[in-house]
Structures are given as structure tokens and as C-alpha cells.
C-alpha positions in Angstrom: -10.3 -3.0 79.3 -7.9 -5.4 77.3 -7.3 -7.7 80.3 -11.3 -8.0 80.9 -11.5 -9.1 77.1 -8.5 -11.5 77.7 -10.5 -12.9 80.6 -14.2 -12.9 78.8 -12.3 -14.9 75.8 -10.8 -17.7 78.3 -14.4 -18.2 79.7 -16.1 -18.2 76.1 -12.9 -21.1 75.2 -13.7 -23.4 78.3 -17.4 -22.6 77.7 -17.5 -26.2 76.0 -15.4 -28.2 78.2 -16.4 -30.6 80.9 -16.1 -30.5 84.5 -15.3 -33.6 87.0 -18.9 -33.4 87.5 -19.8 -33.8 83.7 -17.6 -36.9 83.8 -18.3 -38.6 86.7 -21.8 -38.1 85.1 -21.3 -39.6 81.5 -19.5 -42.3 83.5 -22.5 -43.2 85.9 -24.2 -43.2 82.3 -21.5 -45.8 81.1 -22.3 -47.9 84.1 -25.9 -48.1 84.2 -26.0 -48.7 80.5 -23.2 -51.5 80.9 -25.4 -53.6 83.7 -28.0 -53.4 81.2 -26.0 -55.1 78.2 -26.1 -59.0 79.2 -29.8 -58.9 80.3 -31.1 -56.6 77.1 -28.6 -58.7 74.6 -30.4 -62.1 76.0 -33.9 -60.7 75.6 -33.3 -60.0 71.9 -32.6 -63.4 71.5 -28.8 -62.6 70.4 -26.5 -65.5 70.9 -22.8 -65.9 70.2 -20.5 -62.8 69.6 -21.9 -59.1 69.0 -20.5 -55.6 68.9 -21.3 -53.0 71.1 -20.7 -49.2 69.8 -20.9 -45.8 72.0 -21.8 -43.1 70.5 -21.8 -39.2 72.4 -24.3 -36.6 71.3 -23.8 -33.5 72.3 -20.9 -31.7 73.6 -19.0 -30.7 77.5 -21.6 -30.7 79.7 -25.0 -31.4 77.7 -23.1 -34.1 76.1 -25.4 -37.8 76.8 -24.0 -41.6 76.0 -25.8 -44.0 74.0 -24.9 -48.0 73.4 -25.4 -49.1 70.0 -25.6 -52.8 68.9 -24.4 -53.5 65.7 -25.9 -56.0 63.5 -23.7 -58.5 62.1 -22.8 -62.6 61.7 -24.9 -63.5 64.5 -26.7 -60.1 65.1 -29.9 -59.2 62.7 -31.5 -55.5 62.7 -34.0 -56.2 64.2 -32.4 -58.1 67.2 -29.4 -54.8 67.1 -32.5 -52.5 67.2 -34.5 -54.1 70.3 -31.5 -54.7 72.4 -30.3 -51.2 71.4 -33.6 -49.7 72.6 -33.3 -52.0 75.9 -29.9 -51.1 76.6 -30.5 -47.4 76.0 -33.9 -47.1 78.3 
């Protein structure tokens, strides 16, 4: 009985981490929200330098990717928020 609980409390431990598959998934995620970035930061009308910020909610395999533009110098909210949305889509 003790080596079954040995082997019940490995599983419950890696329970939460990822596979390959969960990161070649939240890296296809990366990609496709990265060829979105010029074209969505353009149609907000953002010009000159701006910061992008990734943010992960959820965790191991559930876990999803977001882009986050930040508002800044040459960055107002409401330009961060609609290229945010764009990218994010």
C-alpha cells in the first residue's frame, strides 16, 4: 500500500505541470499573437516606441497567453486598450 501512495502523490505533484504539447501550444499562441502586433499597433493609431507585456492566466495545461500594450509617452489608454483587444482576438 505505501508504494501505491508514493505513486498517487508523484501524479497529484506533476498534476500542474505542462507537457511538450502544452508548450508547443502556448507557443503557437505566442506566434499568432506576434503576427498580429504591427498590423493591430498601426490600426490604433500608435506611432513611435510602445511596450508590449505577456501576461499567463492559468496554470500547466489550462494555462492561455495574453499580449498587453502598455500605455505610455507615445501610447494613450485608449490606443493600449484597442490594440490590446486587436492583438488578443
Amino acid at each position: 500500500m505505501k508504494p501505491l501512495g508514493c505513486v498517487l502523490g508523484a501524479l497529484i505533484a506533476l498534476a500542474g505541470c505542462m507537457t511538450a504539447t502544452d508548450h508547443d501550444r502556448i507557443g503557437a499562441q505566442l506566434a499568432a499573437t506576434d503576427s498580429r502586433i504591427p498590423g493591430c499597433i498601426g490600426a490604433a493609431g500608435i506611432t513611435g516606441q510602445y511596450r508590449v507585456r505577456t501576461e499567463f492566466l492559468g496554470h500547466g495545461a489550462g494555462a492561455t497567453v495574453l499580449r498587453v500594450v502598455q500605455p505610455g509617452p507615445t501610447v494613450t489608454e485608449a490606443q493600449a486598450a484597442e490594440a490590446t483587444s486587436c492583438i488578443n482576438a
